[in-house]
Every structure is written in structure tokens, then in C-alpha cells.
C-alpha positions in Angstrom: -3.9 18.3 -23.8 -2.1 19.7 -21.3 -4.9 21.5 -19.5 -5.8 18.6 -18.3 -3.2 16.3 -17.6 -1.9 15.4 -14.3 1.3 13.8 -14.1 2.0 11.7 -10.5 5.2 10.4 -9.7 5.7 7.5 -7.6 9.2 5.7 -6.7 8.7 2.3 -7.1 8.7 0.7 -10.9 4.7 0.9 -11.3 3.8 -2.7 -11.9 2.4 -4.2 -8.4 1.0 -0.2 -7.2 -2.4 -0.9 -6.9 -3.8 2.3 -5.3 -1.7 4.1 -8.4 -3.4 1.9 -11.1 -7.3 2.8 -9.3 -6.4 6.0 -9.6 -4.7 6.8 -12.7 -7.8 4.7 -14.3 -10.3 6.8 -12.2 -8.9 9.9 -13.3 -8.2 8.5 -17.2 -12.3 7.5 -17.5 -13.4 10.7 -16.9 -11.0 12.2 -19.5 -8.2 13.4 -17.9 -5.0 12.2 -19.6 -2.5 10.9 -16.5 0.9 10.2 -16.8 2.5 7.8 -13.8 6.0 8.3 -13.6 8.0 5.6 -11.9 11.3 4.1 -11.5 12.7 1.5 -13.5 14.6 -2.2 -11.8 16.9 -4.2 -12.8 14.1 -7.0 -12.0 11.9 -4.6 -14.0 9.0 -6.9 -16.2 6.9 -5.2 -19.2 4.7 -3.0 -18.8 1.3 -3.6 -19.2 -0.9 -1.5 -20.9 -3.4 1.1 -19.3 -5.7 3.7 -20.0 -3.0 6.5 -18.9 0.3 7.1 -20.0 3.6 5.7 -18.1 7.3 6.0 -17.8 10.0 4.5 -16.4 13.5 6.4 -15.3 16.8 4.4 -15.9 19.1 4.9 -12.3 22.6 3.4 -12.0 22.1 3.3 -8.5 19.5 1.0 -6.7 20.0 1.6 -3.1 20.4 4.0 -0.6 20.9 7.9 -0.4 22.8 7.4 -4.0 19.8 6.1 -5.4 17.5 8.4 -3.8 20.0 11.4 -4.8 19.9 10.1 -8.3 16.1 9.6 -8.9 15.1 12.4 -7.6 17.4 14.6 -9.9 16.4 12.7 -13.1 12.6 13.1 -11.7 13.3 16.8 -11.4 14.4 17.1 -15.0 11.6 15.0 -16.2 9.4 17.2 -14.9 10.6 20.0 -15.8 10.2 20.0 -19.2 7.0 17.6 -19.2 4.1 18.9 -20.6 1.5 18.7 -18.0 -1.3 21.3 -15.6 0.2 20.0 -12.8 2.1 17.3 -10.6 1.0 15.0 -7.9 3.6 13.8 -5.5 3.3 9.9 -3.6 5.0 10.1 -0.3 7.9 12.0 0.8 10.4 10.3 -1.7 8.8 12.3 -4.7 7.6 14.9 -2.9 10.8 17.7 -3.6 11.0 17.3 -7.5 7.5 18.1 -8.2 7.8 21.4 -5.3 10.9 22.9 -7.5 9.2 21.4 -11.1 5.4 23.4 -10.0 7.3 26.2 -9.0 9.2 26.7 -11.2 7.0 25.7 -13.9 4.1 27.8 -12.0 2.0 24.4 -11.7 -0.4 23.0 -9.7 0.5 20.7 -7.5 -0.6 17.7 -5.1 0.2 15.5 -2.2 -1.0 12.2 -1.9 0.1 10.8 1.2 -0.2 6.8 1.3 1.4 6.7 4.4 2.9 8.9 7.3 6.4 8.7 6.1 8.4 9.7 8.9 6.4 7.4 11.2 7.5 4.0 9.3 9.4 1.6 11.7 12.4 1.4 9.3 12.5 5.2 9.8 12.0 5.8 13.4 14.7 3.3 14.7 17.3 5.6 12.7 16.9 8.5 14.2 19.1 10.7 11.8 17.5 9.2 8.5 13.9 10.5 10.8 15.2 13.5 11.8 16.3 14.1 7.7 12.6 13.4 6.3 11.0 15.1 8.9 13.1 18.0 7.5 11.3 17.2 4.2 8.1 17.0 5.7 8.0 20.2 7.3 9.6 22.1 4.4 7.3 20.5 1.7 4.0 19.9 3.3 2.4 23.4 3.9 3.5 24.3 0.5 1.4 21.3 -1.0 -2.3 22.8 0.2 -3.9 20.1 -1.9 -3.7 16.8 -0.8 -5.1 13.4 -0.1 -4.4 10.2 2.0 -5.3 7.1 3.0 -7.3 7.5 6.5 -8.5 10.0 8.6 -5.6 9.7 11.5 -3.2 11.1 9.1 -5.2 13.6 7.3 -5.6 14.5 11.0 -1.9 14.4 11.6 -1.0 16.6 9.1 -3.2 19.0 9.8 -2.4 19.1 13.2 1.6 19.7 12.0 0.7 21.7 9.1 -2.6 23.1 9.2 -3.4 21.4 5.5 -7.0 19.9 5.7 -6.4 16.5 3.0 -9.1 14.5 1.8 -9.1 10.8 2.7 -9.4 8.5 -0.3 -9.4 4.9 1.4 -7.2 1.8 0.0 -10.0 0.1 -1.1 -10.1 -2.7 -4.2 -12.5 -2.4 -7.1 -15.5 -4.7 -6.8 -14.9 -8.0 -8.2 -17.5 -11.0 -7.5 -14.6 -14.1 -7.4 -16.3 -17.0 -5.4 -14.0 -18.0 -2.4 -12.6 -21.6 -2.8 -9.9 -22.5 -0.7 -7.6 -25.0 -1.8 -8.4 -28.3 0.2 -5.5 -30.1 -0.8 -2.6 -28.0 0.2 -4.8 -25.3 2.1 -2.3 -22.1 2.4 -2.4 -18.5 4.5 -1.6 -15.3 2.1 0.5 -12.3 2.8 0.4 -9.8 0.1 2.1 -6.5 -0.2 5.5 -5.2 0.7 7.8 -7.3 2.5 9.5 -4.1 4.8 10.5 -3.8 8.3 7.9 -3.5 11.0 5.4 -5.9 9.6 6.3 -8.7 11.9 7.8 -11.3 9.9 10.4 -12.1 12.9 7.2 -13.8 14.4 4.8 -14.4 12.0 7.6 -16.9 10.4 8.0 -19.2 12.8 4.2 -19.4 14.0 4.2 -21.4 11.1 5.9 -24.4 12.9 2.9 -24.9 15.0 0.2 -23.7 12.6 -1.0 -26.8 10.3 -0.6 -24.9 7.1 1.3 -23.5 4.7 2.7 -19.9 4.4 2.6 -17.9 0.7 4.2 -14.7 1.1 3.4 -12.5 -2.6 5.7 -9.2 -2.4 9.2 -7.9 -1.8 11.0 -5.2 0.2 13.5 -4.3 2.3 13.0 -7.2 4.5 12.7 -9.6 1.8 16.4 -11.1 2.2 15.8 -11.2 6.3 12.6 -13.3 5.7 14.5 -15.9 3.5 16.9 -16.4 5.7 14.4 -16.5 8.6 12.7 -19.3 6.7 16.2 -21.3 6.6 16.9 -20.8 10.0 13.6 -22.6 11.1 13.7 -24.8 8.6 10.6 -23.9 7.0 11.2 -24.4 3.3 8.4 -26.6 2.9 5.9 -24.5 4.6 6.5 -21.0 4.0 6.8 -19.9 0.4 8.4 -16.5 -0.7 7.3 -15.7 -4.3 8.6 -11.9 -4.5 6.4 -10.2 -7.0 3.3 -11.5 -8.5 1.4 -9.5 -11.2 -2.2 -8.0 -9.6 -3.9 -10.1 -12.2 -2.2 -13.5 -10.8 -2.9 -12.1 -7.4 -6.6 -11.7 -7.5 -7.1 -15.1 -8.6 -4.5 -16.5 -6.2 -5.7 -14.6 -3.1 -9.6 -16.5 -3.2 -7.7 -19.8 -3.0 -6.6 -19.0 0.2 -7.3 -20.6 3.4 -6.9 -17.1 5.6 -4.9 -14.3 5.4 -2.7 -11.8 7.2 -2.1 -8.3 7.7 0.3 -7.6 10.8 2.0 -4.3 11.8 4.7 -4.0 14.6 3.4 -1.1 17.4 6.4 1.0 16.2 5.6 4.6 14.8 2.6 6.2 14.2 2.6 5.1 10.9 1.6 1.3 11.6 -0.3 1.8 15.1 -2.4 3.7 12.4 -2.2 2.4 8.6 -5.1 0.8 6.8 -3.5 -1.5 4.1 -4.4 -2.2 0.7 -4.3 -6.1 1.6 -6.3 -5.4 4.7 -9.7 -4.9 1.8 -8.6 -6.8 -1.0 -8.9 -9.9 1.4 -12.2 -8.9 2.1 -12.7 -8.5 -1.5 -11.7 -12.3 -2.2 -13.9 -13.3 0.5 -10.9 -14.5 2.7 -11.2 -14.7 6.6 -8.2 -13.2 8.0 -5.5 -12.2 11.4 -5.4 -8.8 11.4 -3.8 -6.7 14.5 -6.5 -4.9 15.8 -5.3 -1.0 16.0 -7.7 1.9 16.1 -8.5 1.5 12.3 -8.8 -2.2 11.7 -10.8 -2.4 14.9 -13.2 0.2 13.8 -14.0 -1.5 10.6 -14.1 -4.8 11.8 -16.9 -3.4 14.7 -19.3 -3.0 12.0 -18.8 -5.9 9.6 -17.2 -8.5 11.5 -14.7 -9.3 8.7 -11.3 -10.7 10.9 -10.2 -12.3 13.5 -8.0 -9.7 15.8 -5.1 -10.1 17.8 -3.8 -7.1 20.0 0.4 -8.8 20.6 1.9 -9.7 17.2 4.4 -12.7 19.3 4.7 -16.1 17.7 2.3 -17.9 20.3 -0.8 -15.4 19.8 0.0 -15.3 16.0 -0.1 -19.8 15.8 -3.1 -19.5 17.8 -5.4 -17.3 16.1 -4.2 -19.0 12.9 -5.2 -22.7 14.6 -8.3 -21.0 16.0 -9.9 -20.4 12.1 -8.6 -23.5 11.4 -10.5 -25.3 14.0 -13.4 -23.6 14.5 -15.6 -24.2 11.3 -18.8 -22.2 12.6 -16.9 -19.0 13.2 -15.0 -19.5 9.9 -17.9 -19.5 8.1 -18.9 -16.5 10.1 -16.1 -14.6 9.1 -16.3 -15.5 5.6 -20.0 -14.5 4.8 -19.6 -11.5 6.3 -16.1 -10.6 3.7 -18.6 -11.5 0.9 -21.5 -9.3 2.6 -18.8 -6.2 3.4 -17.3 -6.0 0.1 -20.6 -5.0 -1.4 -19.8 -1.7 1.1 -15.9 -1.7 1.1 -15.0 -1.2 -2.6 -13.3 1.7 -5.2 -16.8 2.6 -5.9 -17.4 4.9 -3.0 -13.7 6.3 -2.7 -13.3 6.4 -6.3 -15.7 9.6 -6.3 -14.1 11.2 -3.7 -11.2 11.5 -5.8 -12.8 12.1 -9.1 -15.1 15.3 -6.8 -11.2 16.5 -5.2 -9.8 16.7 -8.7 -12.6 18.6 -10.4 -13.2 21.3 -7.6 -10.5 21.4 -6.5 -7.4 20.7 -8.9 -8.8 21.4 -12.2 -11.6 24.7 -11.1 -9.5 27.1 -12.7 
């Protein structure tokens, strides 16, 4: 078995990873046996059962360098006696346990970049926590020569730092055919994903005092307690609605309910001037219309399918007005939403998930 199982490491507590559970399930239909190694919470829930293998490392710390000290050391010893052909690393936070384990160990081993790390906001504005994982990033990277990530700017990026050519595999949801049917009652605008720094919840928050709708907000983070208090301060309790973590089964039949959506980015770090979110497609998916800031990536997607309504400032005034805009402009709504229903048959796992399943068999498992 251990000829051809990969074992990626991840450190969040696996539940709500999407991108993880496409493609552990890629990878465990074509008869590789994956293992997804995680991080267990003290808001932990079940796990639910999958096609691949998973575990969950008990920390007494759950914050900080202490906890970052911590999992990594108990990652390292996982791995280290795991049996496995080799180790793929997600992000920079996992990235040094499975260098020493594969060397060590004289594994393979893999880089899948979901995002450029060092280029988050809540990294560049602390410049020595930046200057520490760029540290990382130089020292692990060129040793990883396999690798992956989420768009071409960063494949580009690192190969520009680096000299590592990585294989894009986009964010993209696997194909469902979910009818969109707004509420009508109580019509509501989704956010899903993490709730983190640099994603504009300072603003988007109170454009909900002039926007005549409500505000569901599915996902935590390390802006999660900042937004609930935002939400007090404008005395939005009735409109805006934080439910933390909801279960991807919940979510995809929650998110066709939806009036719009949202997927905002502060123009801080390369990292969001340049992602290409998970939500970003799985609103497409569900047929939903949505506000999207319109950097290089969004832009270019939404040139050829016409999917969202883009705003270029992410202040409380643009953000109410492109919201009231949909809102009151039926023929352009509709618009919007035929095309999410004609783009998903293009934007979907199908296309990416072959890419990944080519990258592991020529390149991972060839020899």
C-alpha cells in the first residue's frame, strides 16, 4: 500500500477544506490511498466519512507561535513514522515537517500552494512575522520541485523567486445542477469561507445599513471576533448574521437560496490583488449573481462569462451600491444569473480535476 499512498498535511481541522476533500477524493477514485492529516479544535465536530483516510493531531496550544511550534513538531513525528511514498505540504504552515519527514525518510514530496503565504494582509502589516515566513519560503520552496497552486500569477511568482515551474489546479466546485431559488421572504446576501483579515469586513458590515437585505456570513477566522463586534457597534443584529462554521453539505443547499453573494479582498499584498477563491466558483455553481472586486483574475473570468457584478474600491458606499444595484435592476439580475447557470457547465472540478490526477501520475508516482 504504501507505494501508492500520499499523505497531505493541512493545518486546519479538515471539516470545511473543500479544495482538500476534491482532491483527496480525486486522487482516492483512481486508486491511490490518501491520508489528510489535520489539526484537531476544541470546536472540533465528527468527522465524516470519505473515500481516504484522515487524522486529527491533539495540540494544547490553539494560538499563536506556541501552537504553531507545537503542531508542527507532532506533524513532524507523525510523519515520520507514517507509512506512506511520499508527503504533500498545504501552504507554508506544513511545509517544514514534511521537508525533514521526505528527507529524512528519502520520500517524495509536494507543494501545494493555495495561496501566496507571505503576501496575506495579516502577514504583510507585521513585518517581522513576513520577514520570518519569507525565511520559510525561501528555504523550503526550491527544495519542493513538485508543486501545484491555485492560479497562474502565483505559479508565476514562484517561479520567478524560485525557478520551480508548478502546475495550476484551479479552486473550482464539482458540478452540481441545484436550481437557484432565492428566498423571497427574507431575501439574504452570502459570504462563505474564512472570516480573516484583509477581506473587507470593516466595510462590507455596515453597507448593510443602506442595503435592503440581510447579511449571512458562513465561516470563521481570525477576524471572526472583530466582525461580531463590528455588527454590535452598528447595530446590525437583525441584519447581518454570523453562523461560524457550516458543514459543505448545509452549505450547498444554503448558498442557491441566496439573493447575491460576495467575495471582497482588501488591495493589501500580492496575495489578495491576486487570489481566485473557492467561493468566487462555488457561487457560480449555485447559480447566484454576485459583488466581486474586480482584480486581474476575477476580471478575466468575468470578461468571458459575464458571471458578477465588479467593483474596483471595496468602501462602504461602492459596496451598498452595487448590492442596491442587483437589487433593483431585475433585467441585469437575470442577466447575471443565466449566465452562472451557463458558466458552470465550463467552470467545474471536471477539467481541473485531470490536471491533478495527469501531475500525480507523471509526475509523482513515474518511478
Amino acid at each position: 500500500m504504501s507505494t501508492t499512498t500520499i499523505t497531505f498535511t493541512v493545518i486546519n481541522d479538515l471539516t470545511y477544506d473543500q479544495r482538500m476533500k476534491r482532491i483527496c477524493t480525486s486522487l482516492s477514485q483512481q486508486g491511490y490511498h490518501v491520508k489528510l492529516v489535520g489539526r484537531k479544535l476544541k470546536t472540533s465536530v465528527a468527522l465524516v466519512e470519505e473515500p481516504y483516510r484522515q487524522k486529527r493531531l491533539n495540540c494544547f496550544f490553539s494560538k499563536g507561535k506556541a501552537m504553531y511550534l507545537e503542531f508542527n513538531l507532532r506533524l513532524l513525528f507523525h510523519l515520520l513514522f507514517s507509512k506512506t511514498y511520499g508527503f504533500c505540504a498545504i501552504d507554508l504552515d506544513t511545509i517544514l515537517p514534511c521537508y525533514i519527514a521526505s528527507t529524512i525518510r528519502g520520500k517524495r514530496r509536494v507543494y501545494d500552494a493555495h495561496e501566496l503565504f507571505t503576501e496575506q494582509k495579516e502577514i504583510v502589516i507585521r513585518p517581522s512575522i513576513q520577514k520570518l515566513w519569507l525565511k520559510v519560503e525561501r528555504f523550503a520552496v526550491p527544495k519542493f520541485e513538485l508543486g501545484y497552486t491555485v492560479n497562474k500569477f502565483i505559479a508565476d511568482e514562484f517561479y520567478n523567486r524560485y525557478g520551480v515551474k508548478y502546475e495550476v489546479v484551479k479552486n473550482m466546485p464539482v458540478v452540481i445542477n441545484t436550481a437557484h431559488s432565492p428566498c423571497t421572504i427574507d431575501r439574504f446576501i452570502i459570504y462563505q469561507g474564512a472570516v480573516n483579515e484583509g477581506r473587507s469586513f470593516e466595510t462590507l458590515i455596515p453597507a448593510m445599513k443602506m442595503v435592503d437585505a440581510n447579511l449571512v456570513i458562513c465561516g470563521e477566522g481570525n477576524f471572526f471576533e472583530q466582525a461580531k463586534r463590528l455588527v454590535k457597534q452598528h447595530k446590525l443584529e437583525k441584519k447581518v448574521e454570523l453562523r461560524g462554521y457550516v458543514p459543505p453539505a448545509e452549505l450547498k443547499l444554503l448558498t442557491p437560496r441566496a439573493f447575491a453573494a460576495i467575495t471582497l479582498f482588501e488591495n493589501v499584498g500580492l496575495n489578495q490583488y491576486h487570489s481566485l477563491a473557492n467561493r468566487f466558483f462555488d457561487y457560480i455553481m449555485a447559480g447566484v449573481p454576485q459583488v466581486c472586486v474586480g482584480y486581474p483574475e476575477y476580471e478575466k473570468i468575468n470578461d468571458e462569462y459575464g458571471i458578477a457584478y465588479l467593483i474596483y474600491k471595496t468602501d462602504t458606499d461602492t459596496i451598498a451600491a452595487a448590492f442596491n444595484n442587483l437589487l433593483g435592476d431585475e433585467d441585469l439580475y437575470k442577466k447575471l444569473e443565466q449566465n452562472c447557470l451557463t458558466a458552470r457547465q465550463h467552470l467545474n472540478w471536471s477539467t481541473e480535476e485531470q490536471v491533478l490526477v495527469d501531475f500525480y501520475k507523471q509526475k509523482v508516482f513515474s518511478s
